[in-house]
C-alpha positions as CSV (number, residue, x, y, z in Angstrom):
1,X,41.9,151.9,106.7
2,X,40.8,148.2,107.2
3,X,37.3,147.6,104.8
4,X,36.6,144.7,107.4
5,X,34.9,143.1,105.0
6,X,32.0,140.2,105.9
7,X,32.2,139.3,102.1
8,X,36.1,138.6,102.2
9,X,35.9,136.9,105.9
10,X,33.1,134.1,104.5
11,X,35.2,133.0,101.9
12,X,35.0,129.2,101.2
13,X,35.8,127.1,97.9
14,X,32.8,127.6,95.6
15,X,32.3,123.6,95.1
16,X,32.9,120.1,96.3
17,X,36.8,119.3,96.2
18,X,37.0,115.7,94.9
19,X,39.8,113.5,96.5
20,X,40.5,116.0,98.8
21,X,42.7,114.0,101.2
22,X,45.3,112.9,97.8
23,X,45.1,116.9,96.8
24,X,45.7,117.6,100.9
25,X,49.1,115.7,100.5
26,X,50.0,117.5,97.3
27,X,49.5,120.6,99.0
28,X,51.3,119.8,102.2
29,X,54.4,119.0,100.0
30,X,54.1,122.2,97.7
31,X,54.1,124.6,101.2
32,X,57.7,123.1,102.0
33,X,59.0,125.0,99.0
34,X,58.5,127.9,100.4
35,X,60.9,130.6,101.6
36,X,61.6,133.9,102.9
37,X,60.9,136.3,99.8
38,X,59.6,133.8,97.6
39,X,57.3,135.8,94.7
40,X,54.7,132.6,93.9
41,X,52.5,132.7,91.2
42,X,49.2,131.0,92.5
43,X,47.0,128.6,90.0
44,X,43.6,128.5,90.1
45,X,41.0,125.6,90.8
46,X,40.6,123.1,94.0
47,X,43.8,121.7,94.5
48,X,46.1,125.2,94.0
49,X,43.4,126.3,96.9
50,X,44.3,123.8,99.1
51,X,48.2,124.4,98.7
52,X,47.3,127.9,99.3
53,X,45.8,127.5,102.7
54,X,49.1,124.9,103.7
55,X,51.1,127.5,102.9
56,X,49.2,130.3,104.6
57,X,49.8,127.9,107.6
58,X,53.9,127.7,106.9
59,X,53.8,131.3,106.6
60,X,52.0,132.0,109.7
61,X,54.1,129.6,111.8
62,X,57.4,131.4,110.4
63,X,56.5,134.3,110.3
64,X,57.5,134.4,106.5
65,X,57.5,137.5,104.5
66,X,56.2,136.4,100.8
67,X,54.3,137.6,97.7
68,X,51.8,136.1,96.0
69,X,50.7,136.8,92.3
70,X,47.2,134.9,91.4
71,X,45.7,133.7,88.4
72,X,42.0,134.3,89.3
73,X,39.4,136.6,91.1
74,X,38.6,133.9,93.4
75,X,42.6,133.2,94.3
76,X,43.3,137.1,94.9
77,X,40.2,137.3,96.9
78,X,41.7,133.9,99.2
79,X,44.8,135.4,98.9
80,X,43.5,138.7,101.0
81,X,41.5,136.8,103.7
82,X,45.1,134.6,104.7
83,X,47.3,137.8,104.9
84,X,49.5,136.5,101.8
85,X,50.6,140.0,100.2
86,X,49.2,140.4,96.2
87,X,51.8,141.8,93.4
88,X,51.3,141.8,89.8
89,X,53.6,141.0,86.6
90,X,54.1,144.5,85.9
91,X,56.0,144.6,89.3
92,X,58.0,141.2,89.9
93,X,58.5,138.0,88.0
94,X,57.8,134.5,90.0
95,X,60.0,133.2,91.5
96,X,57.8,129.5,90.6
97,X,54.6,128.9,90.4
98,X,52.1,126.0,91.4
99,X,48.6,125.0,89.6
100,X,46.5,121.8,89.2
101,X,45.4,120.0,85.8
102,X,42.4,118.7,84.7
103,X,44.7,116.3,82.3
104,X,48.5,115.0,82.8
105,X,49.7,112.6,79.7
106,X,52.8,110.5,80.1
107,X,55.2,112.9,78.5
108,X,53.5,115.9,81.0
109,X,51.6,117.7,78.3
110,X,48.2,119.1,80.4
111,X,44.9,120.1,79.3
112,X,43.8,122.8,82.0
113,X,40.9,125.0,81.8
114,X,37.7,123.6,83.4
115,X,37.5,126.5,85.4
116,X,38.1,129.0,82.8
117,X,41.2,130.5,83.8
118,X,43.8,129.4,81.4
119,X,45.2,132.5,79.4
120,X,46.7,134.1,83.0
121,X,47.7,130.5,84.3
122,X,49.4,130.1,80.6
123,X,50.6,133.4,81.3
124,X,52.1,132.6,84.7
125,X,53.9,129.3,83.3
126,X,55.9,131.3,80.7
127,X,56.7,133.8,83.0
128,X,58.1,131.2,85.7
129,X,61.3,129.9,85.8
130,X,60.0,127.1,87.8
131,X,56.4,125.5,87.9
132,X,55.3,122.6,89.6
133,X,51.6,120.6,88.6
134,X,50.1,119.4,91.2
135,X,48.0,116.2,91.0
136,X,45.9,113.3,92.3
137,X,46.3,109.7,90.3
138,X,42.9,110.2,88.6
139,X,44.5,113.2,86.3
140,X,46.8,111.1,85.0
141,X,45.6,109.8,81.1
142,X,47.4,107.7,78.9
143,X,46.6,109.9,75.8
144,X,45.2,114.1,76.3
145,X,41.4,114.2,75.7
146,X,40.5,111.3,77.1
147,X,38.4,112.3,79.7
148,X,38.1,116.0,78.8
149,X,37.6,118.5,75.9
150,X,40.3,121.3,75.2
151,X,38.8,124.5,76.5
152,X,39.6,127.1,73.7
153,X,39.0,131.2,75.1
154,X,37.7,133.5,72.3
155,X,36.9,137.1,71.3
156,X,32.8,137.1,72.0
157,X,32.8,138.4,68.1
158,X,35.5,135.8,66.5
159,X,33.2,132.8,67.8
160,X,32.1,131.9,64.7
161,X,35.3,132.5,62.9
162,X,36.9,130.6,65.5
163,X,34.4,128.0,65.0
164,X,35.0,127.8,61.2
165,X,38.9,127.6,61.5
166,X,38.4,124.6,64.3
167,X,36.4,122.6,61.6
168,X,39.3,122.6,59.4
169,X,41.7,121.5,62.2
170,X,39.2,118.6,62.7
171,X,37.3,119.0,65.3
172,X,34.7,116.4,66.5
173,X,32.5,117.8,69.0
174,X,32.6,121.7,69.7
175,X,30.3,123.5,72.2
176,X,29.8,126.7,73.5
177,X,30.1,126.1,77.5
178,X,27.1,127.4,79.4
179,X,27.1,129.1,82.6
180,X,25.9,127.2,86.0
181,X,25.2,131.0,88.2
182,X,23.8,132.8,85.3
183,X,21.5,132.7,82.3
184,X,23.5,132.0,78.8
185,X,26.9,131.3,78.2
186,X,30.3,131.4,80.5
187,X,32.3,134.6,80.3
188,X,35.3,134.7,81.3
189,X,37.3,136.9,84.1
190,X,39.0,138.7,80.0
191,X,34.9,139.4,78.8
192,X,35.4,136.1,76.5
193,X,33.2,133.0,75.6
194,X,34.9,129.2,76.2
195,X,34.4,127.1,73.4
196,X,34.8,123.0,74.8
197,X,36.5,121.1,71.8
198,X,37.1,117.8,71.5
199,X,39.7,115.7,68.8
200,X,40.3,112.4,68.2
201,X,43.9,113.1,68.3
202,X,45.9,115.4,69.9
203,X,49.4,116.1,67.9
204,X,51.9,117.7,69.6
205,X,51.2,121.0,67.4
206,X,47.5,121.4,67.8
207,X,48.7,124.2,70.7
208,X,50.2,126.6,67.9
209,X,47.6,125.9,65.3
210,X,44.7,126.8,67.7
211,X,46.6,130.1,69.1
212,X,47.3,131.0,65.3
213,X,43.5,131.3,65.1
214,X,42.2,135.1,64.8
215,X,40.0,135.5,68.2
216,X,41.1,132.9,69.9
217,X,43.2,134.2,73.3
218,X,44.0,131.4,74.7
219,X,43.6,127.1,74.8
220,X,43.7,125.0,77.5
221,X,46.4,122.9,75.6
222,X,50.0,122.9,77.3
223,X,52.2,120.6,75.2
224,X,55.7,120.9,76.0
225,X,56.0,123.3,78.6
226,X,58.7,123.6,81.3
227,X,56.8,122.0,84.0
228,X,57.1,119.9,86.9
229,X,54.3,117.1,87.8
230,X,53.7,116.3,91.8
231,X,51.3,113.7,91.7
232,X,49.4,112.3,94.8
């Protein structure tokens, strides 16, 4: 039986989507990838939304048969009001995968994370064979950190262990992220705090030393990952 759900029907993107014509084209291009039986893992954040609705068009039109496993609440819940068919890692690999970045450096090492999602998107990437960034010009930095910090996930209990071991790997601004919906801090879809660091450099092993911290789950750090970058 149908829920027919009001809540599910109403669905719209939580916030404004910057540069949403540039992300509009990204999106057009990323729904002509897909084919009959395609299993896609789904990204979070503004512009993996908009690819989601162009495809939900393509699939429509052709009458396409496709699964679909997401990276957030929010995408599963779009997901369900276009039709597009949910499956989860414990059933089926992706066949490729698409997701934004808040950061794209010249060698395509990302920093992703604004919207606190990044230990199921990291997840998705290393489960894909294939996985395609999709960006607009203005993510594209000359050196990672420049216009954002590295979001780090952590155990609620390990923050200030976490905090301690990020001193010693240098850290030079670290803050605990607040919420915008609710009184105190962000928690994440896991139960976990986001800690926002920021380094004056970013070597191409600060990923491993930052995951070899007890509590942390996850960092918005992907240096050296098998991905491909669409850009506007």
């Amino acid at each position: 039986m149908n829920w027919d759900s009001d809540i599910i029907k109403n669905l719209a993107w939580s916030d404004t989507i910057n540069n949403r014509e540039e992300k509009q084209k990204v999106a057009d291009e990323i729904a002509k990838k897909v084919k009959e039986g395609d299993v896609i893992g789904i990204g979070s954040g503004s512009t993996s939304y908009l690819a989601l609705l162009a495809i939900a068009k393509k699939v429509k039109q052709e009458k396409l048969n496709i699964k679909a496993i997401p990276t957030s609440i929010e995408i599963a819940l779009t997901c369900t009001e276009l039709g597009i068919p949910l499956t989860t890692l414990y059933e089926l690999r992706p066949d490729w995968l698409f997701d934004g970045a808040d950061e794209v450096d010249p060698k395509h090492s990302l920093i992703k994370g604004r919207g606190g999602a990044m230990f199921k998107e990291k997840l998705m990437i290393m489960s894909s064979p294939i996985n395609y960034i999709l960006v607009d010009k203005s993510k594209l930095v000359n050196k990672l950190g420049s216009n954002f910090p590295v979001p780090i996930e952590v155990f609620p209990q390990a923050l200030l262990q976490v905090e301690f071991q990020l001193k010693q790997l240098g850290v030079s601004e670290l803050k605990l992220r607040p919420a915008k919906g609710k009184d105190g801090p962000v928690i994440t879809e896991n139960g976990n705090l986001i800690l926002d660091a920021r380094f004056d450099e970013i070597g191409d092993d600060l990923e491993k030393k930052i995951k070899s911290i007890t509590g942390v789950i996850e960092s918005g750090l992907f240096i050296d990952h098998h991905i491909e970058v669409i850009v506007a």
